[in-house]
N, C-alpha and C positions, 0 to 999 in steps of 0.2 A: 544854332545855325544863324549866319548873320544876315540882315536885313537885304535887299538888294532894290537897286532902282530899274522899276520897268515900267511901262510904256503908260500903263496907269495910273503912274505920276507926276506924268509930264501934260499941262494943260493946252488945248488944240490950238495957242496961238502963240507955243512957244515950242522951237522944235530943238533938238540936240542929237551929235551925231551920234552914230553908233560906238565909234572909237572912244570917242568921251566917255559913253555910259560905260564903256567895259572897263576903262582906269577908274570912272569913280567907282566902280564897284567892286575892285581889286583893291582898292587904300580901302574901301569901309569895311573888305572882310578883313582886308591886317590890325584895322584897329581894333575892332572888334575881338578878334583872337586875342590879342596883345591886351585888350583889358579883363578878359576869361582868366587869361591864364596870372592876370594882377590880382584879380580875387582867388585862385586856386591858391595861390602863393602866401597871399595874406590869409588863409583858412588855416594853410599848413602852419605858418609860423607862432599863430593863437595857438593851434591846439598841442603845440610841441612845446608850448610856456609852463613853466613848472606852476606857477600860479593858475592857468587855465586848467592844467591836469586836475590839479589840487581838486578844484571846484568842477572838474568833469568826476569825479570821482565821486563827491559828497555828494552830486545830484545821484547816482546809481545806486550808493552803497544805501541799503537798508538794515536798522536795526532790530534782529528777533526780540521782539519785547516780552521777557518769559514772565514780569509784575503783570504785563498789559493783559497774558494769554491766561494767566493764573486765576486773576480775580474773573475774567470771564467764566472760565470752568468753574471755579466754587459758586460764581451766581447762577450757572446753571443749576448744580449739585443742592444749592439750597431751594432753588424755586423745587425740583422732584421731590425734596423732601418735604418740604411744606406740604405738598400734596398725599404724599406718606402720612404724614399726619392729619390732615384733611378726610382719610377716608381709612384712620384707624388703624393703618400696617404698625411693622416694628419697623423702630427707629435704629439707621447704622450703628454700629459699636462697634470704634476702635481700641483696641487695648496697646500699650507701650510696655516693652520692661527697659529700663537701664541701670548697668552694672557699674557702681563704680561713678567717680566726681571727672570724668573729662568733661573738659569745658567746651569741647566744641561739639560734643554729644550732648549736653544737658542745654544748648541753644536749641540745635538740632530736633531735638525731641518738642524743645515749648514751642517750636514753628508747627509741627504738627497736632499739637493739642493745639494753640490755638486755631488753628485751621480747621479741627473738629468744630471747635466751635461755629466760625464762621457760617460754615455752610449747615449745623443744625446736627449734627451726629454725638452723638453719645462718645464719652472717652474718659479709659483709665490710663494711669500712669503709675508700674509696680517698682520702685526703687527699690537695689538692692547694694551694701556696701562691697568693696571693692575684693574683700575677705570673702563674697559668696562661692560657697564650693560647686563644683560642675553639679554635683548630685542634687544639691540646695534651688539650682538655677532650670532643671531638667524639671525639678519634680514642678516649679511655678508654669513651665511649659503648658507640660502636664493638665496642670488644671484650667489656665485659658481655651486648652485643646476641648476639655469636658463642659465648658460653658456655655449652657446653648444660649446667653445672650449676648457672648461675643463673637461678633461676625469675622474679626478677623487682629492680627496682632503680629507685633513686630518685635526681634528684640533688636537695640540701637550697635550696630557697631563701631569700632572695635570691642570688644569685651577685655577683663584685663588675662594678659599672660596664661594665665593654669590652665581657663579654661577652653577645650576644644571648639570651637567655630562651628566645624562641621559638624561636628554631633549635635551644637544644638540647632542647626538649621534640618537635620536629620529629623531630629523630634517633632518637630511644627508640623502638622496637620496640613496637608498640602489642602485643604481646603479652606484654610482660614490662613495661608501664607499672603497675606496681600503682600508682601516685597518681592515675591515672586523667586524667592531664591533655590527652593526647594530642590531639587532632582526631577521629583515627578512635574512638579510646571516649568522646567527648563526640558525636560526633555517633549512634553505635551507641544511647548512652542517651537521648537525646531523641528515637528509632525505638522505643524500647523493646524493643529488642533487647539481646541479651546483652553486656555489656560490663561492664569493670574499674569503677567508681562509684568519683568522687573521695572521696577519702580521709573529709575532712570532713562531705560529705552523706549518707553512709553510715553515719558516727558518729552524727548527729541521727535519722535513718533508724531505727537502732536503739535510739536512746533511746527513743522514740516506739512504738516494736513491743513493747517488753520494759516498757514501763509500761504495755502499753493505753491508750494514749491515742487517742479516739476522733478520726478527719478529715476520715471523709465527712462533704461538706458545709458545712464549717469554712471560717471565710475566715481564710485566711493571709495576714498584711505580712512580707515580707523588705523590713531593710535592708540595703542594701548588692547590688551587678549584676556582683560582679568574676567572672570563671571559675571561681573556684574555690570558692565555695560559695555568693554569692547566686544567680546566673544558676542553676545545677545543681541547686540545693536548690528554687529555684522549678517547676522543671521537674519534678522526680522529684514535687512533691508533687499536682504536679495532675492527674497519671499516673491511670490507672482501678489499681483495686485500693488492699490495704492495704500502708502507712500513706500514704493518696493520696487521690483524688476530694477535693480541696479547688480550693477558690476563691482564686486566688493574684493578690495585686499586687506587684508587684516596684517597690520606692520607691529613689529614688539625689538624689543630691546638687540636682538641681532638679525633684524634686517639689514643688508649691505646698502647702503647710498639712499638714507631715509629721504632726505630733502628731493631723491631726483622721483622718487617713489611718489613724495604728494604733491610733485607739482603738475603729475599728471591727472589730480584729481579734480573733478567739478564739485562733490561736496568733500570736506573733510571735516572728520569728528577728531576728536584731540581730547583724550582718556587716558594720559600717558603717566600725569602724577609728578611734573616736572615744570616750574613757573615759569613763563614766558617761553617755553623750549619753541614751539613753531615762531617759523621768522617770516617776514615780510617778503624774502626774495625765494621761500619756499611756493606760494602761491600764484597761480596764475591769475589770471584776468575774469574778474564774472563770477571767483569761486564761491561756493556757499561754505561757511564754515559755522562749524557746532565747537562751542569752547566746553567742556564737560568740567574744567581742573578747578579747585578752589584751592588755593595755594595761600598760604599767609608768610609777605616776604618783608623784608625790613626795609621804611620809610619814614627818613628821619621829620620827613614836612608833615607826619601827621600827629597829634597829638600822644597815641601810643606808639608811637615808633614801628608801627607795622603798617602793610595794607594787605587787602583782598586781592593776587593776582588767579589768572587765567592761566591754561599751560598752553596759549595764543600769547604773544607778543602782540597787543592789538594794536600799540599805536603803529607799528607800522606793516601787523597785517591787512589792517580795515580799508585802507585807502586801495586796495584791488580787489574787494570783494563785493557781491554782489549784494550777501546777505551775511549778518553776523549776530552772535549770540553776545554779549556785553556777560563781563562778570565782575560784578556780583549783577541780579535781576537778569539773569539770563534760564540754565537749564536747571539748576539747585530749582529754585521757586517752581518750575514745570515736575520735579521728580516729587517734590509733596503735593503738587495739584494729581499726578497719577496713581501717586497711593490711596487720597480719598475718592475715586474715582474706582479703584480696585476693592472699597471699602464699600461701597454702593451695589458692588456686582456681587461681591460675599454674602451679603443681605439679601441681595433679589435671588440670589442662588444662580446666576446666570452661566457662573461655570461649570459647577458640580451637582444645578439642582439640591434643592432643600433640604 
């Protein structure tokens, strides 16, 4: 409101008429107005600057730091083991099998040994040539299953060709599945009962707890329906409690009008298996987005002529999001912080009791 002249600003030995006071009081509300509406104007034109945007944007967007959430969880994981050891218990034991010289499986695997390490857990690693027959691979099961000093054990996928998948996730001991892949801990989890949470869902899970990010209510798109983290990740989020009570659509390969599908999302997970596939004008304003993809695409400015992509486009998702996962050091690093976290609960018996 604009200032006005009254009778309290005029001194007893100066008088002015009425008429006068009410023109000057008319020109000082016009100017007044008329410099409101110069700075509305000039507010509008800064923040409709693509360089302002730019930089209204960097201040909002946040990066899920899944290195930063990682190493915290393993220095928890190691401080309770220290105390394990402190007062005598047994020590985690993770066991590994992998089939076969894939190279992105044989990284895969020594990110998880050494993360045994790190946080103090005990760990084998059973190699097997790419020639092992299912029967060869069943019976090594087999015996991790009868170990009662392995608490829990993974084999690495994919395995090659011959042999069945299923069958040998069939075999594993759902007591000592920490990948959570099993039948009986998928189906334990969507009862909401106590059970192993695959690896990956458990990663995002915790991303999402340890940022505050809010879900009641939230409509969630996952792309991508596979077992092992669309299907699971949709379920745990629409679960009552936190980080849950959301609104979940689970979108796959023939959804009609995928793009108009996540832009009505507030979180989206991106599980699709497809490099940069989400785009920039998929997303709305404020989104949170979980990038799940490890994509390895060709990039001549790097030394190996490849790089690490997302199945986010992020350069030009990030600049409307609120929160984003980066990849590489995004959900990869949070699904091996959940496996020895699953490897912790095997050992205390927390699921299935001793």
């Amino acid at each position: 409101m604009a200032p006005v002249l009254g009778d309290e600003m005029i001194g007893s030995d100066f008088k002015i008429s009425g008429a006068f006071k009410n023109l000057y009081n008319r020109q000082l509300t016009q100017i007044y107005e008329h410099a409101r509406n110069l700075v509305s104007l000039r507010k509008e034109l800064i923040f409709h600057h693509p360089i302002a945007q730019s930089l209204h944007h960097s201040i909002i967007m946040q990066l899920l730091d899944g290195k930063l959430l990682s190493e915290q969880i393993k220095a928890e994981l190691a401080a309770e083991v220290e105390q394990i050891k402190m007062q005598g218990g047994k020590i985690p034991h993770l066991a590994a099998i992998i089939v076969g010289e894939n190279p992105a499986s044989q990284v895969y695997v020594s990110s998880k040994i050494r993360s045994c390490e790190q946080v103090g857990f005990k760990s084998s690693l059973v190699r097997c040539e790419a020639a092992t027959t299912q029967e060869e691979l069943l019976a090594i099961v087999q015996k991790l299953n009868d170990d009662p000093d392995v608490d829990g054990f993974i084999v690495q996928l994919p395995l090659p060709k011959h042999i069945d998948e299923e069958a040998v996730t069939l075999a594993i001991d759902p007591k000592k599945d920490v990948d959570g892949f099993h039948p009986v801990n998928f189906g334990r989890m969507a009862q909401g009962l106590p059970a192993f949470l695959p690896a990956t869902p458990m990663g995002i899970l915790e991303i999402l707890r340890r940022y505050n990010i809010e879900t009641s209510g939230k409509h969630c798109v996952v792309l991508g329906r596979s077992n092992i983290v669309g299907t699971p990740i949709s379920i745990l989020l629409s679960r009552k409690g936190y980080p849950g009570d959301c609104t979940v659509t689970l979108t796959h390969s023939r959804t009609q009008d995928l793009p108009a599908e996540v832009r009505r999302a507030d979180i989206i997970i991106a599980a699709i298996g497809i490099p940069e596939f989400v785009k920039g004008d998929w997303v709305k304003e404020g989104a949170v987005v979980i990038d799940v993809g490890i994509n390895r695409i060709p990039d001549e400015s790097k030394k190996n002529g490849t790089r690490i992509a997302g199945d986010v486009d992020f350069e030009s998702v990030a600049p409307h999001c609120s929160f984003i996962t980066p990849v590489p050091g995004g959900v990869g690093l949070m699904t091996v912080a959940a496996l020895m976290m699953n490897t912790l609960k095997a050992c205390k018996g927390e699921i299935y009791g001793r």
